[in-house]
C-alpha positions in Angstrom: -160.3 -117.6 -217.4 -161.9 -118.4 -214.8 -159.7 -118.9 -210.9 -157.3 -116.0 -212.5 -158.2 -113.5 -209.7 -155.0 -112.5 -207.8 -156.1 -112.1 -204.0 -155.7 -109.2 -201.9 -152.0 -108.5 -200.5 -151.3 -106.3 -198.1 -149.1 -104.0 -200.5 -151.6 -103.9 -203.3 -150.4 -100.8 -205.3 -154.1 -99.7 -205.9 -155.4 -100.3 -202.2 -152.3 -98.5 -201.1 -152.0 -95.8 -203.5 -155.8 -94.7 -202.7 -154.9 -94.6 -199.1 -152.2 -92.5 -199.4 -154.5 -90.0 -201.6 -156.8 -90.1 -198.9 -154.5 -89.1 -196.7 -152.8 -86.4 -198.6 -156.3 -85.2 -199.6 -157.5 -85.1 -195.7 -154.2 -83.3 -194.0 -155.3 -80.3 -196.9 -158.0 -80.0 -195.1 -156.4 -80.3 -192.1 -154.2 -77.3 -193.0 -157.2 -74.8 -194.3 -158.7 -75.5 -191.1 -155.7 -74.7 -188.9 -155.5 -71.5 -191.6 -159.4 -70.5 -190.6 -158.7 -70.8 -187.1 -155.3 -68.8 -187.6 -157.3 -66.1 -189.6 -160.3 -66.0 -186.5 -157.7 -66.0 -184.1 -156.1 -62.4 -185.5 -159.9 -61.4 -186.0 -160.6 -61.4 -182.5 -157.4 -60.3 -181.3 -157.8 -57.4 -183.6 -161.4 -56.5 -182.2 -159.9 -57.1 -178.7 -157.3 -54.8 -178.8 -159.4 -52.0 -180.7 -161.8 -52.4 -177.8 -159.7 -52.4 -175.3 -158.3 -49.1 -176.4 -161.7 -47.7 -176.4 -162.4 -48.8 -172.9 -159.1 -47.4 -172.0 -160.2 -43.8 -173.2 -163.6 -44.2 -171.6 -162.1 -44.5 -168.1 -163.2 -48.6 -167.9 -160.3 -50.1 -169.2 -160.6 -54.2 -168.1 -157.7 -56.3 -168.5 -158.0 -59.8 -170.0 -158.3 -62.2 -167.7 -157.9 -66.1 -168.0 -161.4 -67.8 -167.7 -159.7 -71.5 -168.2 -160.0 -72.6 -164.4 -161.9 -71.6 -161.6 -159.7 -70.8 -158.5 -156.8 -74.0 -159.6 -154.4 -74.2 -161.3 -154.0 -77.2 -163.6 -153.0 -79.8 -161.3 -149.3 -81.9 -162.3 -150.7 -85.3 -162.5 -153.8 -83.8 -164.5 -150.9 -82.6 -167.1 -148.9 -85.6 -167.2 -152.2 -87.7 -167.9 -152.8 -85.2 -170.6 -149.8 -84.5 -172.2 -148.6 -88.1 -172.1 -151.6 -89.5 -173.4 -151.7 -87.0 -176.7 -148.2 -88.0 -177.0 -149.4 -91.6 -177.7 -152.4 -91.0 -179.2 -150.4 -89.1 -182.0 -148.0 -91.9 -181.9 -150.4 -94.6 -182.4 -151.7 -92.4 -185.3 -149.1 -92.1 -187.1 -148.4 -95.9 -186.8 -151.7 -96.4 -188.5 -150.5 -94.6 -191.4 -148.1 -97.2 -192.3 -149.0 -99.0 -196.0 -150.2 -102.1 -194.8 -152.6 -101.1 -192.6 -156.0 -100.7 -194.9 -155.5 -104.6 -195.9 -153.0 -106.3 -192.7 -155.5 -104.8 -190.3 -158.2 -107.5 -190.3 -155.8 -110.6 -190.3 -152.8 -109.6 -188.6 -154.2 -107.5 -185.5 -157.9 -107.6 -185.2 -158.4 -111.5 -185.5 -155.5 -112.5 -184.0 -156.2 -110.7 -180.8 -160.3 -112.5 -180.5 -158.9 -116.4 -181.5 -157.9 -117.7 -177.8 -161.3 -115.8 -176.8 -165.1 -116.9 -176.3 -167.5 -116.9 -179.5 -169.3 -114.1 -178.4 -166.5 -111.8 -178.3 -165.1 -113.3 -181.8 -168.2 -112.4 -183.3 -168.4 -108.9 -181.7 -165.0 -108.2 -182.9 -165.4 -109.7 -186.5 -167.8 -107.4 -186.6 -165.3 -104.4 -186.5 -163.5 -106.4 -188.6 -165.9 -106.6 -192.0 -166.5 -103.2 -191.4 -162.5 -102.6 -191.8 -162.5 -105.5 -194.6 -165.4 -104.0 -196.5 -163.9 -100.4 -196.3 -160.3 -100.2 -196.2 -159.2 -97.5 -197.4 -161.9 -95.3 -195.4 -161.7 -96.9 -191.9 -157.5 -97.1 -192.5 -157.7 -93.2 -193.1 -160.3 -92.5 -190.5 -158.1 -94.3 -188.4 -155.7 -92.2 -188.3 -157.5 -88.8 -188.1 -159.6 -90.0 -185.5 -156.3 -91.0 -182.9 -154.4 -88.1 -184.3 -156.9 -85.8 -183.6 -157.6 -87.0 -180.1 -153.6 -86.4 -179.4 -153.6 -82.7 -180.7 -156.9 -81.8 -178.8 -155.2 -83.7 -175.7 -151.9 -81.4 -175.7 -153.5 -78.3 -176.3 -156.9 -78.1 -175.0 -156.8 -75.4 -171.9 -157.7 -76.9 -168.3 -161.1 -76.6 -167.5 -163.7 -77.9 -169.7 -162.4 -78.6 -172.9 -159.8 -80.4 -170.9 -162.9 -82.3 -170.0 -164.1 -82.7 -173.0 -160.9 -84.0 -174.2 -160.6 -86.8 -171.6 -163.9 -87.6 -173.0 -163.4 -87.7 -175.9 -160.3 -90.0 -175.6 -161.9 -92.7 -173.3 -164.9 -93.5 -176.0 -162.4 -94.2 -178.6 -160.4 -96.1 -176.3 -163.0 -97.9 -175.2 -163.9 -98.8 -179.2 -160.5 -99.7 -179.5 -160.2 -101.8 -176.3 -163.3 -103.8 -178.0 -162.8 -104.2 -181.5 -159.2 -104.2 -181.8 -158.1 -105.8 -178.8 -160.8 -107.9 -177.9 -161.1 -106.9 -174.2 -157.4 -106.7 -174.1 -157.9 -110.7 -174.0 -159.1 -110.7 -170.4 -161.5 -113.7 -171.5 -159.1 -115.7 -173.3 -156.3 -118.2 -171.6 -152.9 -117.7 -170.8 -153.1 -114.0 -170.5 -150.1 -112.5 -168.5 -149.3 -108.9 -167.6 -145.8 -109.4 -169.0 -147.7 -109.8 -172.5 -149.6 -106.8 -171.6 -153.1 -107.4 -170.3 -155.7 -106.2 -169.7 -154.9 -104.1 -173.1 -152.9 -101.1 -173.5 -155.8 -99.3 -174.5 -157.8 -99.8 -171.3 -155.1 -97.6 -169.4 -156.0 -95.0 -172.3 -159.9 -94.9 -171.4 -158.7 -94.8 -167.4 -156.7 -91.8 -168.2 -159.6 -90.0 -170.4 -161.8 -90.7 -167.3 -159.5 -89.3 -165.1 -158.6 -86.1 -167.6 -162.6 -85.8 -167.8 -163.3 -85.2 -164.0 -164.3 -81.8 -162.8 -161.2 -79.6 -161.4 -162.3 -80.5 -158.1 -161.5 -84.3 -157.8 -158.0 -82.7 -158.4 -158.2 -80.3 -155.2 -156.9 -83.1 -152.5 -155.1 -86.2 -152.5 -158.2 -88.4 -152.1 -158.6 -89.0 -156.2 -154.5 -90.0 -156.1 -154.9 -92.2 -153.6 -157.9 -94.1 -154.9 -155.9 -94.3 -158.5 -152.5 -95.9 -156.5 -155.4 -98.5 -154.4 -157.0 -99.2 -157.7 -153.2 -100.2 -159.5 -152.1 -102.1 -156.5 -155.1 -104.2 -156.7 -154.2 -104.7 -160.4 -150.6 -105.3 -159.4 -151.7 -108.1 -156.8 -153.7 -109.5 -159.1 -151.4 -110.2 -161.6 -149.1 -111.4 -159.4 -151.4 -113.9 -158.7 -152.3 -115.0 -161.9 -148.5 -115.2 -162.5 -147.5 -117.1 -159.9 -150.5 -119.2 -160.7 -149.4 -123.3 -161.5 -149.7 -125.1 -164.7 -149.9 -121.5 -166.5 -146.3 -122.4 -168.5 -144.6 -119.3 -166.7 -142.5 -121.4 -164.5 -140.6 -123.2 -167.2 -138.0 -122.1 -169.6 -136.7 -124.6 -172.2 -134.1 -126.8 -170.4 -134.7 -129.6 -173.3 -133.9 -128.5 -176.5 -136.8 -131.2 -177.5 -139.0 -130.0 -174.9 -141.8 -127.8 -175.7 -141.3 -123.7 -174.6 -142.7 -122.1 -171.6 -145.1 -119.3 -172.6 -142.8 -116.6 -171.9 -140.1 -118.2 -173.4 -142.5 -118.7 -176.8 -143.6 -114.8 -176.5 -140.2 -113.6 -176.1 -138.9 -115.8 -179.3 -141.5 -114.9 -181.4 -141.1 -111.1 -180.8 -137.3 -111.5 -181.4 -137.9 -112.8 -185.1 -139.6 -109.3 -186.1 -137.8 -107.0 -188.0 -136.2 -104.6 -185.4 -133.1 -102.4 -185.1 -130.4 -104.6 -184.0 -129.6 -103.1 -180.9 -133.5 -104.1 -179.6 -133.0 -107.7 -181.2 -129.6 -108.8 -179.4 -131.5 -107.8 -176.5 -134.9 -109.5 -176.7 -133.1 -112.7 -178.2 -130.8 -112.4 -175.5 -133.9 -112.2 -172.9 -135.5 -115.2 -174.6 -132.4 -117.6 -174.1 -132.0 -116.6 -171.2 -135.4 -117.2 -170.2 -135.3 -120.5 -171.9 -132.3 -121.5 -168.8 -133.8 -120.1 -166.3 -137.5 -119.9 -166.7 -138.4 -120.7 -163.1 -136.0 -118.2 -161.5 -136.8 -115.3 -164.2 -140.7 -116.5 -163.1 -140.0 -115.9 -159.8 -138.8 -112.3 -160.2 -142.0 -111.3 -161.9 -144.0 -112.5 -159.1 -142.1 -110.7 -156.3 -141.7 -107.5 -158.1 -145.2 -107.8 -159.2 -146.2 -108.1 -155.8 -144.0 -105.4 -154.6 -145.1 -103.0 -156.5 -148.6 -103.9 -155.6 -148.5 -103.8 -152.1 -146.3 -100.5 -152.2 -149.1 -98.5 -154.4 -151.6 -100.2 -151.7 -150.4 -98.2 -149.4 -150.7 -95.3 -150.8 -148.3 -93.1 -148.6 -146.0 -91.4 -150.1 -142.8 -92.5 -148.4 -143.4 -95.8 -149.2 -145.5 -95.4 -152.4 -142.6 -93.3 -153.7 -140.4 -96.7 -154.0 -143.4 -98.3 -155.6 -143.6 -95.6 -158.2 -140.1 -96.1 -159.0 -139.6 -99.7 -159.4 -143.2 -100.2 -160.8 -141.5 -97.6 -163.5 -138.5 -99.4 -163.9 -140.4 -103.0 -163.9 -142.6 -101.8 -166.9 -140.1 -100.5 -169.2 -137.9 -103.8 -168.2 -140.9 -105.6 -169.8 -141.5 -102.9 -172.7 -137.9 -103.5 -174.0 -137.1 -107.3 -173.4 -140.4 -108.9 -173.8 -143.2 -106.4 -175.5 -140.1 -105.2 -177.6 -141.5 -101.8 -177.8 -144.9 -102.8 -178.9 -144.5 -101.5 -182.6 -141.4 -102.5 -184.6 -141.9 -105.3 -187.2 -145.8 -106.2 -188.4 -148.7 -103.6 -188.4 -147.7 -102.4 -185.1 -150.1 -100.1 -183.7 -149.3 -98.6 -180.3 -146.5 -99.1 -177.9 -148.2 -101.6 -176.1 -149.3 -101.2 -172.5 -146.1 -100.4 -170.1 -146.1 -96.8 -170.9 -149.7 -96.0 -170.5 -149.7 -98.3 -167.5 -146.8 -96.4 -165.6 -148.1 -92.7 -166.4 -151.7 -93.6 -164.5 -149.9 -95.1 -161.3 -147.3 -92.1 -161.8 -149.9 -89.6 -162.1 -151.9 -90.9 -159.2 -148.5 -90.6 -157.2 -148.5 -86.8 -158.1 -152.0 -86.7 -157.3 -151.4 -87.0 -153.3 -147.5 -85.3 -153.0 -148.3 -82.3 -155.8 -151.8 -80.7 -154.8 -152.7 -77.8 -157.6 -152.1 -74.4 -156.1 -155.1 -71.9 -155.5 -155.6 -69.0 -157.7 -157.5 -65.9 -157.8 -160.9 -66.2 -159.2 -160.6 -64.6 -162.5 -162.7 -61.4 -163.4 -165.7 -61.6 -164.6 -166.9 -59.4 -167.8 -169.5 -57.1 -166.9 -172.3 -54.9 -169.4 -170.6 -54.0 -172.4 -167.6 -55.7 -172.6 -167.5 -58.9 -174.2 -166.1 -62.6 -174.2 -163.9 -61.4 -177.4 -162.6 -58.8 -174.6 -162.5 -60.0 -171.4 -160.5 -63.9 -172.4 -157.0 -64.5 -172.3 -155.4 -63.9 -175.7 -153.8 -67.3 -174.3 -156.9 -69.3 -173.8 -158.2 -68.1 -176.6 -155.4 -69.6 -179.1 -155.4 -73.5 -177.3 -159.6 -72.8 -177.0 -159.5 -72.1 -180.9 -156.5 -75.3 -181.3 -159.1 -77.3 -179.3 -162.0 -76.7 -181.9 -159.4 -77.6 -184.8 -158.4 -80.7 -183.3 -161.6 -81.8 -182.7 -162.7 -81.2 -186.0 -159.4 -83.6 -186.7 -161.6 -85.9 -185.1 -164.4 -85.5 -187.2 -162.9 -86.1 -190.0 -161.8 -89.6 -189.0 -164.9 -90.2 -187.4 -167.4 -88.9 -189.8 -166.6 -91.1 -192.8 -166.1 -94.0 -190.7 -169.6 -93.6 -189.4 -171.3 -93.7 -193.4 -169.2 -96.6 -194.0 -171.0 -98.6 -190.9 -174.4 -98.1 -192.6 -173.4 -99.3 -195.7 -174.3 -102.8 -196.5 -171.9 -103.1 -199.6 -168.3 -103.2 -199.7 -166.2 -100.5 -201.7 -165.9 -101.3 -205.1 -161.7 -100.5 -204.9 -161.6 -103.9 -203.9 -162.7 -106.0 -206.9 -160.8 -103.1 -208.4 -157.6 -104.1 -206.6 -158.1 -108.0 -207.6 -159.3 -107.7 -211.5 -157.7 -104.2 -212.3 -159.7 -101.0 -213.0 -162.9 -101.2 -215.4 -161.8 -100.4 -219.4 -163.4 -97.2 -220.7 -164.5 -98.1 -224.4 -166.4 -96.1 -226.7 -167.3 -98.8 -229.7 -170.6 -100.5 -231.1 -171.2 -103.6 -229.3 -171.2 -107.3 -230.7 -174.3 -108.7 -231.6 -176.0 -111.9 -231.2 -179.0 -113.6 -232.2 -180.0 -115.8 -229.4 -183.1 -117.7 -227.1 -183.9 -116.3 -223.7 -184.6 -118.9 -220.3 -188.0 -119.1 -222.0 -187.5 -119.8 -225.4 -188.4 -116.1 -227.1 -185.9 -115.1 -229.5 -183.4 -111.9 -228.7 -181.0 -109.8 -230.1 -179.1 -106.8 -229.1 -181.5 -104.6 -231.1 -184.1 -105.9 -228.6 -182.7 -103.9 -226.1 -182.2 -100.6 -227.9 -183.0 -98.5 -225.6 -181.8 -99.9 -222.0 -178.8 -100.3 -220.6 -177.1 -103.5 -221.0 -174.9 -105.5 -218.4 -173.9 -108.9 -220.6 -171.5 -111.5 -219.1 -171.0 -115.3 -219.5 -172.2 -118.2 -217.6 -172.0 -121.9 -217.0 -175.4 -123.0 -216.3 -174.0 -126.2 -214.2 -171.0 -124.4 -212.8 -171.4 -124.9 -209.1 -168.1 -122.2 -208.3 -167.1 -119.0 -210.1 -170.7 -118.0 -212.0 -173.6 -119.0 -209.3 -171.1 -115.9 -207.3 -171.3 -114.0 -210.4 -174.9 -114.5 -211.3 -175.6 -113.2 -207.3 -173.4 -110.0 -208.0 -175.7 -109.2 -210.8 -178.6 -109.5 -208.7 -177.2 -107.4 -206.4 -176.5 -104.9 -208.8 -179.7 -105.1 -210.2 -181.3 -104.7 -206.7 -179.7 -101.2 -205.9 -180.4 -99.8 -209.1 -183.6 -99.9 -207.5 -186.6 -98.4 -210.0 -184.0 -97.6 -212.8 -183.5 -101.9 -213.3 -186.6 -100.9 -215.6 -184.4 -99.3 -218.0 -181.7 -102.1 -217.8 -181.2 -105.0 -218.9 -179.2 -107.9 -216.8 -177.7 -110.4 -219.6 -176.0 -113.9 -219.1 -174.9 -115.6 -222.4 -174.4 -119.7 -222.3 -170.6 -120.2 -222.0 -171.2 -124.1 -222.0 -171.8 -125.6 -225.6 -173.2 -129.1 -224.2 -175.8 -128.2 -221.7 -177.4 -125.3 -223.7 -180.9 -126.3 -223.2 -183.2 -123.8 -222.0 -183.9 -126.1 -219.0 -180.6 -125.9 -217.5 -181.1 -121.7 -217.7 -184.6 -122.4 -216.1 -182.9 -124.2 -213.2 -179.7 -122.0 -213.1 -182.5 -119.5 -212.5 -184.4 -121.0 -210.0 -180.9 -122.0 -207.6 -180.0 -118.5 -207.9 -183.3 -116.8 -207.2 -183.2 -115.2 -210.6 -186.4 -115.9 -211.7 -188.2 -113.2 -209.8 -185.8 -110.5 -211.5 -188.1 -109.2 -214.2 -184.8 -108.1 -217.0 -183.0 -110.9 -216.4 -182.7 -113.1 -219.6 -180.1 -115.9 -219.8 -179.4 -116.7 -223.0 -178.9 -119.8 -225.0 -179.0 -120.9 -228.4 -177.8 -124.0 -230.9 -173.4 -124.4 -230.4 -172.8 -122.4 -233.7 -174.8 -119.4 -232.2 -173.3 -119.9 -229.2 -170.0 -120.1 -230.2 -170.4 -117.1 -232.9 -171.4 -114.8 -230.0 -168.2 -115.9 -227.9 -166.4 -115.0 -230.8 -168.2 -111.7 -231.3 -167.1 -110.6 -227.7 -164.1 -112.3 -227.4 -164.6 -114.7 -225.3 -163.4 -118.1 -224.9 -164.8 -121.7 -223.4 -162.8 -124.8 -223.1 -164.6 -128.2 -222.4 -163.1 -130.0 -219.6 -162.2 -133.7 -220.7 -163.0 -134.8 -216.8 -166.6 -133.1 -215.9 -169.5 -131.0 -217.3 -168.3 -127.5 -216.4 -166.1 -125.7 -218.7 -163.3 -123.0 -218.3 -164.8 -119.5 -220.0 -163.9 -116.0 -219.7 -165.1 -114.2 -216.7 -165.8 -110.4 -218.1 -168.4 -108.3 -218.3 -169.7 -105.2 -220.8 -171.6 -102.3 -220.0 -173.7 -101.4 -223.4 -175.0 -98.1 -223.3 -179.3 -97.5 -224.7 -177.1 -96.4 -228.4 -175.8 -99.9 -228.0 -172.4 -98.9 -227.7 -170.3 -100.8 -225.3 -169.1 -98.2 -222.6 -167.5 -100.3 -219.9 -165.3 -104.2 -219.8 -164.7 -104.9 -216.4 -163.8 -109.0 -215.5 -166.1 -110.2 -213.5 -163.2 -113.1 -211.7 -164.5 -113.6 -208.2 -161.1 -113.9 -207.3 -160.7 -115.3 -203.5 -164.7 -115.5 -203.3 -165.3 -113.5 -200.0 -168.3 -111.8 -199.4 -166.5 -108.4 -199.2 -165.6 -108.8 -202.8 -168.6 -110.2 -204.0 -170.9 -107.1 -202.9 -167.9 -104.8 -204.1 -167.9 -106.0 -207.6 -172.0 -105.3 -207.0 -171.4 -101.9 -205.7 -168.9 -101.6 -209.4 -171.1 -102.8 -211.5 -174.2 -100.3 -209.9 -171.8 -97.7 -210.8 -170.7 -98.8 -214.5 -174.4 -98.9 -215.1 -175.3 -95.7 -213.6 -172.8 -94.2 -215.7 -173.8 -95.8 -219.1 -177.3 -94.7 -218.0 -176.0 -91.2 -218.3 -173.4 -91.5 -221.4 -173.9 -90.0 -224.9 -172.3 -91.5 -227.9 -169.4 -89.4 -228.7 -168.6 -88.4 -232.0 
């Protein structure tokens, strides 16, 4: 009956199920591609060695030689951004795998972060988010591929450029991330705070992929470090300022238990009620009463340390910038435990918020001016006969070969993701996920005997030949079937030049307005009367009701209005006029992500019956 759709949780066994078969499906892949690599990487050794001992014999024996850097080393802070980064890159990837994330995504982290901001950067964002609404499953999955892959190549791509690359590679996603999913980090929204983590964790990731993707010799004096330490002092001021800033709620606690909470106070209280190992809750609820008694002193602390920090990474000297370093470190994971609380336990936690991505930049710019990469010998360069395959370090060649696999990680994320974008229809495992999966049937179809929207007679015979999509309609309903009668045009639309061998059906489900002019006008509000095999049918009440009977179907007059409560379903006949498909046709919640899903299902039921034989 009509209203019965169940809406879209975020546990839905089908929506979950398909994301986890996704996933299995895409680490296979995964694995035959780290076997190829494995397999090319004994190859080439093979053919290196065998020509080695050749040259050996001939007198011109070259040793391999590492071609990853060109007189440096890979400088310390160029590692720690690297290796720290891929750390949480896989960390955030693996977060994304959790079952909630194809449906929770869109509601619980991409919206949420764009409501205190303008309209223009609501829109932009909702963007990202129908994208993820329309495709769960897909962008979910891709998801995960795409910030797994960009850890792997991260921890093992060899210094030099696919280093480069890597850095690259990492800042363009985080910069898609810092946009869609946290809506500029919030920068253009009120009330933002670095204790709650702004400008957005993800903006320290695209820093650190610019900094990984500089050429080796930003990295050869302290010039690069020191502009990193003057660039997070003036964030560090800056903050500070806004902190200390009046009428901002951060100077209150909650001395009146009647009294409305201070904004840290709030923050800090609604982190302690996620679900969290207990040691982390008795300390953030701890934090927040605390807070609550002493808001302005607790203010007060942030501000100077804040400020400290700043003016310490200003500097940019290491004696002094050293003590910076160290209590910028120790402020950050202060704030990560007792008021971010870790950034990922309870909800559809994501990352581990900003602290940790913030403190390895100013950390690595720190190691930038007090641990300079040491020199090294240019490597030797292969001459006439003797080949890349010969002359690369076996070394190089292994994380130069990881590189290309992880990156191909990142492909397959990113790929799929990218077809979804240009699609302008939803998946149809939505409407599956509402209504349940389409029945399969194999059995002669009811028949009727009944008046099209302009008055010639029909019957299923009359369609012997075509493919048949038959459902039931209200002709004054002004809910559930003007959003069905628009699914079918849809439908209808991207069967593009096959809608000449289909037919698009509607049967009156309302016995009192049966009159061909209410089809006529149903028509004409739904732009249906352009759509050459469209035929609404009608006919006297005992027709009618004997073709509701023939499909099983059902209508109950409403003693209050005009509309009545019918079945929602619909049949796919096959051109043998067998009925091949019964899928319900329930618009369940009514978004436009469903409605162009059930399209997309439909397309496909019909396509399918196009092709079908009648089995014995």
């Amino acid at each position: 009956m009509s209203g019965m759709g169940a809406g879209l949780t975020s546990n839905n066994p089908l929506i979950v199920g398909a994301f986890h078969h996704a996933l299995w499906l895409q680490f296979l892949l995964v694995l035959l591609v780290a076997a190829v690599l494995v397999v090319l990487r004994a190859v080439l050794r093979a053919r290196q060695f065998t020509a080695l001992a050749a040259g050996s014999t001939s007198g011109a024996d070259h040793p391999p030689t590492s071609i990853a850097a060109v007189g440096l080393a890979e400088p310390v802070a160029l590692r720690v951004l690297r290796i720290g980064f891929g750390l949480i890159w896989l960390l955030d990837g693996i977060l994304q795998g959790q079952s909630a994330m194809p449906l929770s995504m869109p509601s619980q982290v991409l919206q949420p972060a764009a409501t205190s901001s303008p309209t223009w950067v609501q829109h932009l964002v909702n963007f990202g988010a129908t994208l993820w609404i329309e495709h769960p499953v897909t962008a979910a999955a891709a998801a995960v591929w795409i910030q797994v892959g960009i850890g792997l190549l991260l921890l093992v791509a060899p210094f030099g450029q696919w280093s480069r690359f890597a850095g690259a590679t990492s800042a363009v996603w985080g910069l898609v991330v810092w946009v869609f999913g946290e809506a500029f980090g919030g920068v253009f929204g009120p009330g933002e705070t670095w204790l709650f983590g702004a400008p957005g964790a993800v903006l320290f990731y695209v820093v650190a992929g610019v900094l990984i993707a500089l050429p080796a010799r930003a990295w050869s004096t302290p010039t690069l470090g020191r502009r990193v330490l003057r660039g997070m002092g003036l964030f560090f001021v800056g903050m500070a300022v806004l902190q200390a800033w009046p009428g901002r709620g951060f100077w209150q606690g909650q001395t009146n238990p009647h009294a409305a909470s201070g904004s840290l106070t709030a923050m800090v209280r609604g982190m302690g009620r996620t679900e969290q190992p207990g040691i982390f809750d008795t300390l953030v609820r701890g934090f927040g009463q605390f807070d609550a008694a002493h808001g302005w002193a607790v203010n007060l602390v942030a501000v100077i340390a804040l400020a400290f920090v700043g003016a310490g990474l200003l500097v940019a000297r290491p004696n002094v910038t050293r003590w910076a370093v160290i209590g910028g470190a120790v402020l950050c994971l202060a704030d990560w435990v007792f008021i971010e609380d870790l950034g990922f336990f309870g909800g559809v936690g994501t990352d581990p918020n900003s602290m940790i991505p913030m403190a390895l930049v100013f950390v690595a710019g720190y190691l930038a001016i007090t641990r300079l990469p040491a020199e090294l010998p240019a490597p030797a360069q292969a001459t006439g006969a003797i080949r890349f395959w010969r002359s690369a370090d076996p070394a190089y060649l292994l994380r130069a070969g990881a590189a290309l696999g992880a990156f191909a990680v990142v492909l397959l994320g990113a790929v799929p993701m990218a077809a979804a974008s240009t699609s302008s229809s939803a998946d149809p495992i939505l409407t599956e996920a509402v209504n349940g999966i389409p029945a399969q049937e194999n059995v002669p179809a009811p028949s009727f005997n009944l008046v099209d929207q302009f008055g010639h007679r029909v019957t299923l015979s009359s369609f012997r030949g075509r493919t048949v999509a038959v459902t039931f309609l209200d002709p004054v309903c002004t809910s559930d079937c003007p959003v069905i009668a628009q699914e079918f045009r849809a439908a209808d639309a991207m069967l593009g030049a096959q809608a000449k061998q289909v037919a698009m059906v509607a049967i009156v489900a309302n016995p009192i307005y049966q009159s061909t002019k209410f089809t006529l006008a149903f028509d004409r509000q739904e732009y249906l009367s352009d759509v050459p095999n469209w035929y609404f049918l009608t006919g006297t009440s005992a027709e009618l009701t004997k073709a509701l009977n023939e499909f099983g179907a059902s209508a109950i007059v409403e003693p209050a209005g005009a509309m009545v409560d019918h079945s929602e379903f619909a049949e796919v006949i096959d051109r043998h006029g067998f009925v091949r498909t019964i899928l319900s046709t329930d618009p369940g919640q009514g978004t436009q992500a469903l409605q162009s899903s059930f399209s997309v299902l439909l397309d496909t039921e019909i396509r399918h019956a196009m092709g079908s034989s009648v089995s014995g």
